[in-house]
C-alpha positions in Angstrom: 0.0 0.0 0.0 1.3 3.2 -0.9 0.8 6.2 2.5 0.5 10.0 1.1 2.0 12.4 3.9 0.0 15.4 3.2 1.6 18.2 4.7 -0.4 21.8 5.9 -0.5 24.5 7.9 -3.4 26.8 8.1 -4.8 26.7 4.5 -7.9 24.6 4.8 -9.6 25.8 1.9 -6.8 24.4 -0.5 -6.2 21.4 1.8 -10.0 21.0 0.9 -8.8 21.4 -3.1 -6.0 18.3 -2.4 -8.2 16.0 -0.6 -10.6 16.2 -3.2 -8.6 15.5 -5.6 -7.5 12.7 -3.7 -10.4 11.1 -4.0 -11.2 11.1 -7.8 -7.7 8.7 -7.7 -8.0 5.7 -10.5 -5.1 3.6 -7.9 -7.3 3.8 -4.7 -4.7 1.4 -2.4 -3.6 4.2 -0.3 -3.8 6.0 3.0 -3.3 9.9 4.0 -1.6 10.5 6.5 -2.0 14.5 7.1 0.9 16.3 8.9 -0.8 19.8 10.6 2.1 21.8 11.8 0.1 23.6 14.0 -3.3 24.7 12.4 -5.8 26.2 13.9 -9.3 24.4 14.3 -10.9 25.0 10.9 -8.4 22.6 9.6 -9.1 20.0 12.2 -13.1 20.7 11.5 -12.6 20.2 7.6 -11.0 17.0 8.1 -13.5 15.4 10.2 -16.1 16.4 8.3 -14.6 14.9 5.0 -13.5 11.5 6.7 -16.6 9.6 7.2 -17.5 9.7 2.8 -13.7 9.8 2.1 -13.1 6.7 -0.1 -9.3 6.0 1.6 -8.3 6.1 5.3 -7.3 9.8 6.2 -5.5 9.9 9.5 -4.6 13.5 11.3 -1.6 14.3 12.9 -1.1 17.2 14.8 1.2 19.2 17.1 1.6 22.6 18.5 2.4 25.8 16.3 6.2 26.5 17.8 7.1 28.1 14.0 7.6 26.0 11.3 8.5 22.3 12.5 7.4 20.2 9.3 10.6 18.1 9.1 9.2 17.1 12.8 5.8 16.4 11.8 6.8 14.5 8.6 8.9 11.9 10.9 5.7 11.7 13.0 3.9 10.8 9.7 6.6 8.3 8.7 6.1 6.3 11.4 2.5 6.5 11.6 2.2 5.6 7.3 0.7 1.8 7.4 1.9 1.9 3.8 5.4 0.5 2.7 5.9 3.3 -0.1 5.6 7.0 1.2 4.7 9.6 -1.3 5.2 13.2 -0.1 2.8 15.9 -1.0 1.9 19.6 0.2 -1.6 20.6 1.0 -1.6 23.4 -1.3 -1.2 20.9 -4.5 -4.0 19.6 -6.3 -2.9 16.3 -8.3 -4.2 14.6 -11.5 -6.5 11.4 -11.3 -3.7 9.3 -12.2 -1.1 10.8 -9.6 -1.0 7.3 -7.3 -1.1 5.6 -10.5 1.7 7.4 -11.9 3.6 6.9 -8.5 3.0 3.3 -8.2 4.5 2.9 -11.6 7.9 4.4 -11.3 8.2 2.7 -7.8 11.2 0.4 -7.6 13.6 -0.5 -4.6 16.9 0.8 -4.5 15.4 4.6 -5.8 13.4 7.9 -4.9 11.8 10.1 -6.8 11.5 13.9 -6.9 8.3 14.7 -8.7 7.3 18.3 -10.4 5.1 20.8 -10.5 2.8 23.5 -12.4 2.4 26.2 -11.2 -0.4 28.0 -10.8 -0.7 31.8 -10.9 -2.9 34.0 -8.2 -5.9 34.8 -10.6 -6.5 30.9 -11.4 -6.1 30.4 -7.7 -8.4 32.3 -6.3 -10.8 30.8 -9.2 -10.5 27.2 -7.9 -10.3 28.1 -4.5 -14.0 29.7 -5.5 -15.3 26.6 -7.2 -17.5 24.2 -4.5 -16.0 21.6 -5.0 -12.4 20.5 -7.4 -13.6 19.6 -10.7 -10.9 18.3 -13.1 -13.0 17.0 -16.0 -13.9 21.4 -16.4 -10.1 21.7 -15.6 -9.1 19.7 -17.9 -11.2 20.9 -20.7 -10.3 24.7 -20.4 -6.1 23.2 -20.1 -5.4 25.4 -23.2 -7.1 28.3 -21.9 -5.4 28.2 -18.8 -2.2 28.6 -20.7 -2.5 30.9 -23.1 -3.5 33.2 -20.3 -0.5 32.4 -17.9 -2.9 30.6 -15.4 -0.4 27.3 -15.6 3.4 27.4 -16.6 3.1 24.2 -18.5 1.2 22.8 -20.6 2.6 19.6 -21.8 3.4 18.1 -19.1 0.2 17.4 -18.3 -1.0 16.4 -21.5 1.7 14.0 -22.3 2.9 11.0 -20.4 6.0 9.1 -20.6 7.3 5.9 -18.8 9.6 4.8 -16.9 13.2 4.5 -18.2 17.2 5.5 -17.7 16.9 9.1 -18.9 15.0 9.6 -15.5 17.8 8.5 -13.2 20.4 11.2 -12.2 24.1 9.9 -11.8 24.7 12.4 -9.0 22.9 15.1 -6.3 21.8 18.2 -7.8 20.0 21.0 -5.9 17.5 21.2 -9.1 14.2 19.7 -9.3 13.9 18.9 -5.6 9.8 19.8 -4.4 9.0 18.5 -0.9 5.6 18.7 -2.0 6.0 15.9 -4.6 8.6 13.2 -3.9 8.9 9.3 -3.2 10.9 6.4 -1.3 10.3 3.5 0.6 9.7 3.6 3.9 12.4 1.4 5.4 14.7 3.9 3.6 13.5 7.0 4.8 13.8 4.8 8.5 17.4 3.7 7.5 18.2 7.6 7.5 16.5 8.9 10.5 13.8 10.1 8.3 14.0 14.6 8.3 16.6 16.3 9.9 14.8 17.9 12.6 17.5 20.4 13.3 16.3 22.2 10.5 13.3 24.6 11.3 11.9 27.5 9.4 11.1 27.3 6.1 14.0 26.3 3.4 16.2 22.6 2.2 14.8 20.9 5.0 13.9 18.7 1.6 17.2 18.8 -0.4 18.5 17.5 3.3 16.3 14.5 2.9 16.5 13.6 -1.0 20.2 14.4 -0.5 21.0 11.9 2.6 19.1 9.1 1.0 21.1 9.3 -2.2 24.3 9.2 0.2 22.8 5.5 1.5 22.8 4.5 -2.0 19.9 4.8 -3.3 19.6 6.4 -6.7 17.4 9.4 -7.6 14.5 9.4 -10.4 13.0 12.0 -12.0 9.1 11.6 -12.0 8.8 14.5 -14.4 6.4 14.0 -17.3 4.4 11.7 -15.1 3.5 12.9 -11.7 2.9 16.6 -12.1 1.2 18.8 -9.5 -0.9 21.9 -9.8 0.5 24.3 -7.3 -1.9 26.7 -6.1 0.0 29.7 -5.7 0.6 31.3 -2.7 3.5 33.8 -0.8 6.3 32.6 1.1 6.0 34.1 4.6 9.3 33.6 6.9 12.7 32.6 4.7 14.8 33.7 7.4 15.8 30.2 8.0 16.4 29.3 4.3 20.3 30.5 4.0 21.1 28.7 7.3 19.3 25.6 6.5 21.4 26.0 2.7 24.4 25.8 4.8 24.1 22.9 6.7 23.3 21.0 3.8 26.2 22.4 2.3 28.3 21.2 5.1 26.7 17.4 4.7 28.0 17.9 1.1 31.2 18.4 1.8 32.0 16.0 4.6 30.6 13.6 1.9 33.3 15.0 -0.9 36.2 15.6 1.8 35.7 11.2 3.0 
């Protein structure tokens, strides 16, 4: 079974977007397993009323809004996921009715994968965020529109799928590419590292720390580009005053590695 770790804080009307798209999944052997750094009761109200017609298991983890702790509340997720695959996603991403499909598919011991994204600008956002409920069949339809009008920054990406293969692997770490709100691995691998580094608080690499220390173990990266993408609802960054710090310390695990 394949766990989601859903990850939020305070945004429960495009946590509401994500779950719903959730459900419309063709794969439907999976859990969510929500990680709330902290939000305040309209999250916690959203979530138990969408539970009891939810077609999956949705399980909530909470804990207490000290600033922004998610590497914390992702480990308390790991070890809660009933699933032996763990797919990472952020509550302000909307995914495509193939996305555990998609995931499922480029799954294979002895990698990861960093997903991608499209990004949404603030006019479509506030649009879905208006609609009742997500609708992707309408979404879908209008793609083109969307577009031509700067609402997405890709097009085909969504429109075209490709497999798995060996142009997806990368032969070493790179920074690029790396979304904590789309990536993969196995759970005894994300164990076998400690799971986050929890050192790291604010926001900033805390996810570059994590790809970049399971690569070290041995495991090899994949792309899951032209096959996984997210819809990003856009939104702005609030606190990056941890983002140069946590940069360094990963920096520093870089090195140690180059200077063995």
């Amino acid at each position: 079974m394949i766990s989601i770790l859903l990850a939020t804080y305070n945004w429960p009307q495009a946590l509401k977007l994500s779950l719903e798209s959730l459900a419309t999944q063709t794969d439907c052997d999976f859990e969510i397993i929500i990680a709330d750094d902290g939000s305040k009761s309209e999250t916690r109200d959203l979530i138990e009323k969408i539970k009891p017609q939810f077609p999956v298991p949705i399980t909530h983890l909470w804990q207490e809004d000290l600033g922004f702790r998610k590497t914390r509340i992702l480990n308390q997720a790991i070890t809660a996921a009933h699933g032996d695959y763990l797919v990472f996603l952020d509550g302000d991403c909307i995914v495509q009715p193939d996305f555990v499909a998609q995931h499922r598919s480029l799954s294979k011991h002895g990698y990861l994968v960093t997903g991608s994204r499209v990004l949404l600008n603030e006019r479509l956002t506030k649009e879905l965020l208006s609609w009742p409920k997500w609708n992707y069949s309408y979404f879908w339809k209008n793609l083109l529109n969307f577009r031509a009008s700067g609402g997405i920054n890709k097009y085909w990406p969504l429109k075209i799928k490709l497999g798995d293969s060996f142009w997806r692997n990368y032969r070493k770490f790179v920074w690029r590419r790396i979304k904590g709100c789309n990536m993969a691995c196995w759970k005894t691998d994300a164990q076998a590292i400690g799971g986050f580094d929890e050192s790291m608080t604010g926001w900033g690499h805390e996810d570059a720390d994590f790809v970049f220390r399971l690569q070290n173990s041995g495991l090899i990266r994949k792309s899951g580009s032209w096959s996984t993408e997210v819809l990003h609802l856009h939104h702005h960054i609030n606190d990056q005053s941890h983002a140069a710090e946590n940069a360094r310390h990963v920096r520093e695990k870089i090195l140690a590695k180059a200077n063995q």
